[in-house]
C-alpha positions as CSV (number, residue, x, y, z in Angstrom):
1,X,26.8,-11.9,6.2
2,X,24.2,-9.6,4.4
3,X,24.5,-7.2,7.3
4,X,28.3,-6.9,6.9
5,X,28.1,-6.6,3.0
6,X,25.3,-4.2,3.3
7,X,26.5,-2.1,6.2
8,X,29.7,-0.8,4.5
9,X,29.9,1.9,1.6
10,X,32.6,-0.1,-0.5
11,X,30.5,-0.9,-3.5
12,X,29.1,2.8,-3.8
13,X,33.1,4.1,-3.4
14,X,34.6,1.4,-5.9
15,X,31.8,2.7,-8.2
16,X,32.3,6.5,-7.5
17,X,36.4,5.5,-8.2
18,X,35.8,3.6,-11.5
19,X,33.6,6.7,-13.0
20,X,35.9,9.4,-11.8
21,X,38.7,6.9,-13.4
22,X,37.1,6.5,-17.0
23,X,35.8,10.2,-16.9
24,X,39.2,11.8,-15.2
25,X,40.7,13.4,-18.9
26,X,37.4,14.6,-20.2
27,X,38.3,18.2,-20.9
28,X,35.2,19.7,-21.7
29,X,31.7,18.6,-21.1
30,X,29.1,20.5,-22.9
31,X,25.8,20.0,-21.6
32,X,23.7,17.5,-19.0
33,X,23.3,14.8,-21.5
34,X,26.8,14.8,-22.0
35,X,28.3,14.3,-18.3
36,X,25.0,11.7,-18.0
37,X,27.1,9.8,-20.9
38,X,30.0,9.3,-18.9
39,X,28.5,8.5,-15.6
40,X,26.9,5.9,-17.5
41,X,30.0,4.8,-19.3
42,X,31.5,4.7,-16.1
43,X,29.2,2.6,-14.1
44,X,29.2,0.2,-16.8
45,X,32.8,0.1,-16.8
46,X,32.2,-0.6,-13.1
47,X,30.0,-3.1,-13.3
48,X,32.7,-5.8,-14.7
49,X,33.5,-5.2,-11.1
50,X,30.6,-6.3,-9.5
51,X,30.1,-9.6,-7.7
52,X,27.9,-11.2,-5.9
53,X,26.9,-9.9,-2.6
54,X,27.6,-12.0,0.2
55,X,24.7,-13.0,2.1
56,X,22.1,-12.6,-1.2
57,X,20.3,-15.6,0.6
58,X,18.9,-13.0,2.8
59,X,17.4,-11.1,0.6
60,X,14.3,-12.0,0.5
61,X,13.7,-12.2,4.1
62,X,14.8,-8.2,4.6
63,X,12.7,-7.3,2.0
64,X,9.9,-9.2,3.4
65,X,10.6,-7.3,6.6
66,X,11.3,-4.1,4.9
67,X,7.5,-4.3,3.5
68,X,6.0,-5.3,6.9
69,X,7.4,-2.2,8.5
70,X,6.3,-0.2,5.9
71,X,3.1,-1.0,6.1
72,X,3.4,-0.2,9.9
73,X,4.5,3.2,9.3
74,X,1.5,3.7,6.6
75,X,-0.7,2.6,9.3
76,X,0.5,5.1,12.2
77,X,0.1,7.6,9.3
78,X,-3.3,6.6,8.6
79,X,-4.4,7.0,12.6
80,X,-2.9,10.1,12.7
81,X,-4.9,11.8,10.1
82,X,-8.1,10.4,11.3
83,X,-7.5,11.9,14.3
């Protein structure tokens, strides 16, 4: 189940939708700090959305696995410069 929930863009979209949503009739936006505001706003607004991902049981075991092949690729990297 955490490969289906994980696999698919749908949270990042819903997310994307929600900020362009609260920030569509913003008529000017004067600096960085300003449009930061609102893409905050908006992903708070957003995150009233949010539930629980299906499959969260899981995550602990990919991030487990996640570490071990990162520690593989550090490795490879490590050979490779001593040679």
């Amino acid at each position: 189940m955490l490969e289906r929930t994980l696999s698919t863009t749908n949270a990042i979209e819903n997310m994307n939708d929600t900020i362009r949503r609260v920030s569509k009739r913003v008529k000017l936006l004067r600096d960085g700090d300003m449009v930061k505001r609102w893409v905050a706003n908006g992903i708070l607004e957003a995150q009233r959305g949010f539930r629980r991902i299906k499959g969260y049981t899981g995550l602990l075991t990919l991030a487990a696995e996640l570490r071990k092949h990162a520690e593989r690729i550090d490795r490879v990297d490590s050979e490779r410069k001593a040679a």
